[in-house]
C-alpha positions in Angstrom: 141.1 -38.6 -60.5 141.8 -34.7 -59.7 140.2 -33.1 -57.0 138.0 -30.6 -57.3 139.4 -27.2 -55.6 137.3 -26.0 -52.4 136.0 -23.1 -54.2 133.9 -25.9 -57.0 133.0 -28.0 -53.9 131.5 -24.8 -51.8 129.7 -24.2 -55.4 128.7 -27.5 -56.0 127.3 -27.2 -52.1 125.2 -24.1 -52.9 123.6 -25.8 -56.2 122.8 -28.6 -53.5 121.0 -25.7 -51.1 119.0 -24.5 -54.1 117.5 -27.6 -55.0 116.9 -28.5 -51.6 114.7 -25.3 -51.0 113.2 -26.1 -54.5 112.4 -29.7 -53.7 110.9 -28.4 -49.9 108.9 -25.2 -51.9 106.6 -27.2 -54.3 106.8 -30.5 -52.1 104.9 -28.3 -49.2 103.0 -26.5 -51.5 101.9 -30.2 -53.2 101.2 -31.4 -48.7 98.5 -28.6 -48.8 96.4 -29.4 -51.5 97.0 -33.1 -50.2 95.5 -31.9 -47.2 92.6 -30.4 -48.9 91.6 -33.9 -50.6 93.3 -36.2 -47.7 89.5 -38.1 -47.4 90.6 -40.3 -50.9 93.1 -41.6 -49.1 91.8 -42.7 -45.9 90.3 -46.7 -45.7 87.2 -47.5 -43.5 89.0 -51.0 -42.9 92.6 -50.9 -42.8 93.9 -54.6 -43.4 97.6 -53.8 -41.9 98.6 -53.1 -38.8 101.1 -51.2 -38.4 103.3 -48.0 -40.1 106.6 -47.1 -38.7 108.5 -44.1 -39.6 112.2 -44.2 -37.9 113.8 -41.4 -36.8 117.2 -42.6 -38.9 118.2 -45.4 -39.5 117.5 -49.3 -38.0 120.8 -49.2 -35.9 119.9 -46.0 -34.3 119.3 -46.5 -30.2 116.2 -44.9 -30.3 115.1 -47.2 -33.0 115.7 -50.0 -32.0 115.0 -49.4 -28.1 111.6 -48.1 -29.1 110.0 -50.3 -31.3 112.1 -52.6 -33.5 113.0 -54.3 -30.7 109.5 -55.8 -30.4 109.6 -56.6 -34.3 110.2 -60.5 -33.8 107.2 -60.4 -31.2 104.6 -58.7 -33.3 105.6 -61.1 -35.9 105.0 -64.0 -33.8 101.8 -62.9 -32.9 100.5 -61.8 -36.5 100.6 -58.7 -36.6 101.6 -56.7 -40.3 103.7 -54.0 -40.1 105.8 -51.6 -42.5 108.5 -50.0 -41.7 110.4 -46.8 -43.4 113.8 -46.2 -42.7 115.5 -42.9 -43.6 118.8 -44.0 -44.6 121.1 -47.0 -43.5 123.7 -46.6 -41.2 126.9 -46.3 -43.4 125.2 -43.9 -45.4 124.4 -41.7 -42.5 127.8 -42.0 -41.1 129.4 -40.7 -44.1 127.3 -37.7 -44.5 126.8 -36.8 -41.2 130.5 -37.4 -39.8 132.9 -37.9 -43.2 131.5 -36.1 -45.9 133.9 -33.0 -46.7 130.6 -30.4 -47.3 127.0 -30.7 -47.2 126.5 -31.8 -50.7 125.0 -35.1 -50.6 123.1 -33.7 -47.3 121.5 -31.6 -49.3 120.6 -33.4 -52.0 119.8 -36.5 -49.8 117.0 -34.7 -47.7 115.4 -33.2 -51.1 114.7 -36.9 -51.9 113.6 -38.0 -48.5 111.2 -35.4 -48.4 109.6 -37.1 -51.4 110.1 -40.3 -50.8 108.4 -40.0 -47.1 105.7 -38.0 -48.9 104.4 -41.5 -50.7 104.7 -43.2 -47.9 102.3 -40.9 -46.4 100.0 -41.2 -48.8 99.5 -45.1 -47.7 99.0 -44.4 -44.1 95.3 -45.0 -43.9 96.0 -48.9 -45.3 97.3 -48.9 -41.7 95.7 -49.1 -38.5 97.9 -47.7 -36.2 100.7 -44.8 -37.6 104.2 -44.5 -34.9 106.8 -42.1 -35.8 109.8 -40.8 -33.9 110.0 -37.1 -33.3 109.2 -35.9 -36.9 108.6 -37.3 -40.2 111.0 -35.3 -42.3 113.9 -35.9 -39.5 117.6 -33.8 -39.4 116.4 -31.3 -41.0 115.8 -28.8 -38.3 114.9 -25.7 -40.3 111.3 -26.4 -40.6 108.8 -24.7 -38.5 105.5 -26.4 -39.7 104.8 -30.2 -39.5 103.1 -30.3 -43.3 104.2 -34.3 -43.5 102.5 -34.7 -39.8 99.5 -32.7 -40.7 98.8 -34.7 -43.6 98.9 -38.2 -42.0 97.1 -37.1 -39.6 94.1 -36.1 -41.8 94.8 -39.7 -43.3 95.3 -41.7 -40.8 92.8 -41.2 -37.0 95.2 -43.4 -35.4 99.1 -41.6 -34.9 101.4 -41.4 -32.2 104.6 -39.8 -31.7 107.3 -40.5 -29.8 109.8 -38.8 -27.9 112.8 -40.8 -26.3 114.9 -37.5 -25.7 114.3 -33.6 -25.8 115.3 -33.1 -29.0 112.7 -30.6 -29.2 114.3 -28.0 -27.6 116.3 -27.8 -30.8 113.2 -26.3 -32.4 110.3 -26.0 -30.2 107.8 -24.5 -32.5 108.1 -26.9 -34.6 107.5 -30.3 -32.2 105.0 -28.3 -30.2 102.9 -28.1 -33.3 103.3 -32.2 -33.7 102.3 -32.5 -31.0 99.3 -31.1 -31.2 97.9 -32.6 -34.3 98.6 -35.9 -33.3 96.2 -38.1 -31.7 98.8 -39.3 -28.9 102.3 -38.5 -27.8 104.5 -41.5 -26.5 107.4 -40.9 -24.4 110.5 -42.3 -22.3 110.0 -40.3 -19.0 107.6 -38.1 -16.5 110.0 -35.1 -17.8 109.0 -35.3 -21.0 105.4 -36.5 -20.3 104.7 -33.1 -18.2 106.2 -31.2 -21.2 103.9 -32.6 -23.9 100.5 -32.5 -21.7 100.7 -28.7 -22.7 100.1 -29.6 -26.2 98.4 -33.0 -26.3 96.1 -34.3 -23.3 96.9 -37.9 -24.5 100.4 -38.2 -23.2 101.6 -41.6 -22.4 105.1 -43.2 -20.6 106.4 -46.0 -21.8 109.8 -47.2 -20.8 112.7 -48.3 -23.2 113.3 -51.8 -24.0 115.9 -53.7 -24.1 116.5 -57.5 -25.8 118.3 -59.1 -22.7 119.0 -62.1 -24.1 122.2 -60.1 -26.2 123.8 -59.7 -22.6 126.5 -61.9 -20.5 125.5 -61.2 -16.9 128.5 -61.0 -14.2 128.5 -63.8 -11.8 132.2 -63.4 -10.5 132.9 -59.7 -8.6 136.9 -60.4 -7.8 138.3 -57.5 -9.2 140.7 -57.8 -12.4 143.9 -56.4 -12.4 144.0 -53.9 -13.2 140.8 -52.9 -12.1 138.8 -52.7 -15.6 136.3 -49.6 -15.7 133.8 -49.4 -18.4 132.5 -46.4 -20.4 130.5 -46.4 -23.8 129.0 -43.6 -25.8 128.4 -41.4 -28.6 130.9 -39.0 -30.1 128.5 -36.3 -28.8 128.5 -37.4 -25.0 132.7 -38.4 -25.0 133.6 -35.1 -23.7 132.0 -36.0 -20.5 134.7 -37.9 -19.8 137.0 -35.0 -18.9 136.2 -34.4 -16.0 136.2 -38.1 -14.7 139.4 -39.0 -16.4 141.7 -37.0 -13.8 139.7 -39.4 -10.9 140.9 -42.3 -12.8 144.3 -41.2 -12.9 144.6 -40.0 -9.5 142.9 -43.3 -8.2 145.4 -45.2 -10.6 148.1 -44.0 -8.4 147.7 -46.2 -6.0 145.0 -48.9 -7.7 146.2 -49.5 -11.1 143.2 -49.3 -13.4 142.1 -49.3 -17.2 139.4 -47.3 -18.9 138.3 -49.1 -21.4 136.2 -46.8 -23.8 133.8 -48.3 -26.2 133.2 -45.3 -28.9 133.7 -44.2 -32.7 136.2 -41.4 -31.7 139.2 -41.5 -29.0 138.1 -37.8 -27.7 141.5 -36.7 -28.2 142.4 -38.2 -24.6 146.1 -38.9 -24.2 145.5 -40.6 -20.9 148.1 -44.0 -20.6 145.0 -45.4 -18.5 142.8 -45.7 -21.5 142.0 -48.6 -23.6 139.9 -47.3 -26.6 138.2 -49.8 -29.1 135.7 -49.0 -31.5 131.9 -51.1 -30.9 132.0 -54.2 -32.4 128.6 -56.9 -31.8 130.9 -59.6 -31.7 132.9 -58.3 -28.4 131.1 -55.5 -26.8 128.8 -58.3 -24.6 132.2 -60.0 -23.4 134.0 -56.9 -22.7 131.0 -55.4 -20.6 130.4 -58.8 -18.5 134.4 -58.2 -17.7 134.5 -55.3 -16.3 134.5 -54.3 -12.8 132.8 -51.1 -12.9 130.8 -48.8 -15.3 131.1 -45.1 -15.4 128.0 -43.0 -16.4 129.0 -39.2 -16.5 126.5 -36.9 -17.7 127.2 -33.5 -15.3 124.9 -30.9 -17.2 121.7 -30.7 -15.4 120.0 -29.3 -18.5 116.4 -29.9 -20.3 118.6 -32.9 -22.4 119.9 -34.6 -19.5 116.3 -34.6 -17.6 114.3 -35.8 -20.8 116.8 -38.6 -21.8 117.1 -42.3 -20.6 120.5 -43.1 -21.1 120.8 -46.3 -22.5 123.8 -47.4 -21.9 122.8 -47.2 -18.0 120.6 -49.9 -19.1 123.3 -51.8 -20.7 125.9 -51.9 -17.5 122.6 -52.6 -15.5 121.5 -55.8 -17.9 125.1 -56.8 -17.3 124.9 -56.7 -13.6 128.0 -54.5 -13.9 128.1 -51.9 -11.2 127.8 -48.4 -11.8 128.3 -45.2 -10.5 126.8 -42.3 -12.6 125.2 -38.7 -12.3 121.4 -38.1 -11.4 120.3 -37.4 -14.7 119.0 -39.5 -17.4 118.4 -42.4 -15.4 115.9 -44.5 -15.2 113.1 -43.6 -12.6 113.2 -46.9 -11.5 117.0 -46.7 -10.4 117.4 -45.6 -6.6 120.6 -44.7 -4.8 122.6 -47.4 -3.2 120.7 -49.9 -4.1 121.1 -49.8 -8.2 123.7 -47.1 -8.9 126.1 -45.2 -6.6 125.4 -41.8 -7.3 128.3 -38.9 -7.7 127.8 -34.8 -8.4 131.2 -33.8 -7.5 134.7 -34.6 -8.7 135.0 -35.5 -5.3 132.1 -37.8 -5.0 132.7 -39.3 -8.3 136.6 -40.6 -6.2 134.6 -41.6 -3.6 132.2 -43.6 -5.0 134.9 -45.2 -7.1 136.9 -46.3 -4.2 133.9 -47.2 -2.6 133.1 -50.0 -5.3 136.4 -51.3 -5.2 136.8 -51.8 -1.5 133.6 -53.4 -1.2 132.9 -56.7 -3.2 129.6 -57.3 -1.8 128.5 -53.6 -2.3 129.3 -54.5 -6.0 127.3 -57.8 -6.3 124.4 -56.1 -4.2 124.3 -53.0 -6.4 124.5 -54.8 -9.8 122.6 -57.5 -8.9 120.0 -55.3 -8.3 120.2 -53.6 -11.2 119.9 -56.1 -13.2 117.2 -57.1 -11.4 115.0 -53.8 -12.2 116.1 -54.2 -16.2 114.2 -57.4 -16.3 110.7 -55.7 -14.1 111.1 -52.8 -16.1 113.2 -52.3 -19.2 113.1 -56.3 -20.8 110.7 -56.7 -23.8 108.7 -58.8 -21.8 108.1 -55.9 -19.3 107.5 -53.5 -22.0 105.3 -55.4 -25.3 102.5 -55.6 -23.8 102.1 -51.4 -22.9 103.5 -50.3 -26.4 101.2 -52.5 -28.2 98.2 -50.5 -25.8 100.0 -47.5 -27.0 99.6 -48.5 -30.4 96.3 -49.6 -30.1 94.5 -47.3 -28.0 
C-alpha cells in the first residue's frame, strides 16, 4: 500500500482536530441541559455497589494500585461493581508512543467523551461513584469539569482520587473537581493539604500492593557482578543520568551491572547496563536477584512531593535494598532503617559502597522494608480504609 505524503497526514490530523472540538461543543452543550434534568436519573435505592472510572487503562499503576487491586476481595465479599476503562493498553501505547500524528488521538477522545457520557448517565444505579483524577482523562485542554458536575448531581456519593499531582498540569480545572465532589481520596499528606483548599472531606489512603506476586530475598551474598536494579517509565529514565557515572566509577574497582527494567533504553551507551523490556513472567525473579535497587528522583518539585513511587514499593516487597532520593517515598519509610538516603552525586557513591560493604546493613534495611510493605502498603493493610472511603 502507498503512503500517504506528510502533507495528507498533517490534513487528515486537522479534520481529526475539527471533529474533536465538534464532538466536545455539542457533547458539553448536551452535559448542561443533562444537568438541568439530572433528578430522572438519580435512584432512591441503588442495588449496585460500586462505579469505577479509570484513569486509562487496567494495566496502568495507578489503576491497579488504587483500586483494582482489591477487585478479587470485593468480589469475595459480595460486593457489585462496574468498571469503565478508557482504552486497553496496546491501544494506548500505539497512540500515545507510536502513532506517526495525532489522528486517531483525536478521533479517539471524541468518542470517549461520548461513550463516558452514558456511563454517566447510570451513576445513580450505584451507590458509591470512584474516579481517578478526571472523567474525560488526557485530554488536558478542558477547563470545566461538565462530566464531573453531572455525576455529581446524579450520584450524592463520589470521590476522586489523586495518586500524583497531575493537577498542576491544569489547576483550574482539578480545583473545580474538587470542589463538586463529595470527597477527595489521595496517596499522601502533600496532596491531602493541597485539596483541603477546595474540599473539607479530604482523605489519605496509602497504595496497595498484591504481595503475593513478589519473591522475597532470603540470601544477601552479593552476585558477581554486583547486580543493581532500576525500573521505570520512559518519563522518569532520564533520572538515571546522573547516577549512571556513580555506577561506572564504582565499577572500577567493583564490577557491577545495571540491570534496567523499562520500554526504552534512554539512549545510554553505558557497557555496565543490562536493559530488558518488563515482562510478568521474569520481572519477580530478576528483582528477588538483585543486590541493590536504585530509586533516583533528584527534582524536588510539586510532582516529586505528591507522588508515591511505586516501584519503591516494589524493591521494598522484595526485601531488596535500596538507596533512593527523599521524594516520593512512602511516609512510612525512615532513613537507615528502610532506605539509605542520597541528595548528592556524592552521597548517592557513598551510599552505594556503603550497601556493598555491609551485608548485614543490607538484610537489616530490606528486611525492614519489607516489613513496613506488609503494615502499610499490602491489600490486607489497605481494604478495609478504601472500602470506608467508599462508603462514607
Amino acid at each position: 500500500m502507498q503512503k500517504h505524503p506528510p502533507f495528507f497526514l498533517k490534513q487528515l490530523e486537522r479534520f481529526a482536530y475539527l471533529i474533536l472540538l465538534l464532538s466536545l461543543f455539542f457533547g458539553r452543550a448536551t452535559v448542561i441541559i443533562l444537568i438541568s434534568v439530572s433528578f430522572l436519573f438519580r435512584r432512591k435505592n441503588p442495588k449496585k455497589d460500586f462505579l469505577f472510572f479509570p484513569f486509562t487503562h487496567k494495566d496502568n499503576t495507578g489503576t491497579v494500585s488504587r483500586f483494582q487491586v482489591y477487585l478479587p476481595m470485593m468480589e469475595k465479599d459480595g460486593y457489585k461493581y462496574r468498571i469503565h476503562y478508557t482504552c486497553s493498553h496496546k491501544f494506548h501505547d500505539n497512540i500515545y508512543f507510536n502513532a506517526k500524528s495525532r489522528t486517531v488521538e483525536f478521533f479517539y477522545l471524541s468518542l470517549l467523551f461520548w461513550r463516558r457520557l452514558f456511563v454517566v448517565l447510570a451513576a445513580g444505579n450505584y451507590k458509591t461513584v470512584f474516579f481517578q483524577r478526571n472523567l474525560f482523562s488526557l485530554y488536558y485542554d478542558q477547563k470545566t469539569p461538565y462530566l464531573e458536575k453531572l455525576i455529581c448531581k446524579i450520584n450524592p456519593n463520589v470521590t476522586v482520587d489523586f495518586f500524583d499531582a497531575d493537577y498542576e498540569r491544569n489547576p483550574e480545572f482539578y480545583n473545580a473537581i474538587a470542589r463538586c465532589c463529595n470527597k477527595v481520596s489521595v496517596v499522601n499528606d502533600f496532596l491531602a493539604q493541597y485539596f483541603k483548599k477546595y474540599n473539607s472531606n479530604v482523605l489519605i489512603n496509602d497504595l496497595g500492593l498484591n504481595l503475593t506476586k513478589y519473591e522475597i530475598k532470603n540470601n544477601y551474598e552479593l552476585s558477581a557482578p554486583i547486580k543493581i536494579f532500576w525500573t521505570g517509565s520512559i518519563y522518569n529514565v532520564i533520572y538515571l543520568e546522573t547516577i549512571i557515572p556513580v555506577l561506572e566509577k564504582i565499577n572500577e574497582s567493583t564490577p557491577l551491572e545495571l540491570l534496567m527494567i523499562c520500554k526504552v533504553d534512554g539512549g545510554f551507551k553505558s557497557k555496565i547496563i543490562r536493559h530488558l523490556q518488563w515482562n510478568e513472567k521474569t520481572f519477580f525473579k530478576l528483582l528477588a536477584e538483585s543486590d541493590i535497587s536504585l530509586y533516583p528522583l533528584p527534582e524536588d518539585t510539586v510532582f516529586s512531593r505528591g507522588k508515591v513511587a511505586y516501584k519503591s514499593l516494589e524493591y521494598a516487597a522484595a526485601a531488596i535494598p535500596m538507596v533512593g532520593s527523599p521524594f516520593g517515598l512512602s511516609p512510612h519509610f525512615k532513613d537507615g532503617e528502610d532506605i539509605l538516603i542520597a541528595n548528592t552525586t556524592e552521597e548517592w557513591e557513598q551510599k552505594i559502597r556503603t550497601l556493598i560493604l555491609n551485608s548485614s546493613l543490607r538484610k537489616n534495611i530490606g528486611t525492614s522494608a519489607r516489613n513496613k510493605v506488609e503494615q502499610f502498603h499490602s491489600i490486607s493493610s489497605t481494604y478495609q480504609k478504601f472500602l470506608e472511603i467508599l462508603k462514607k
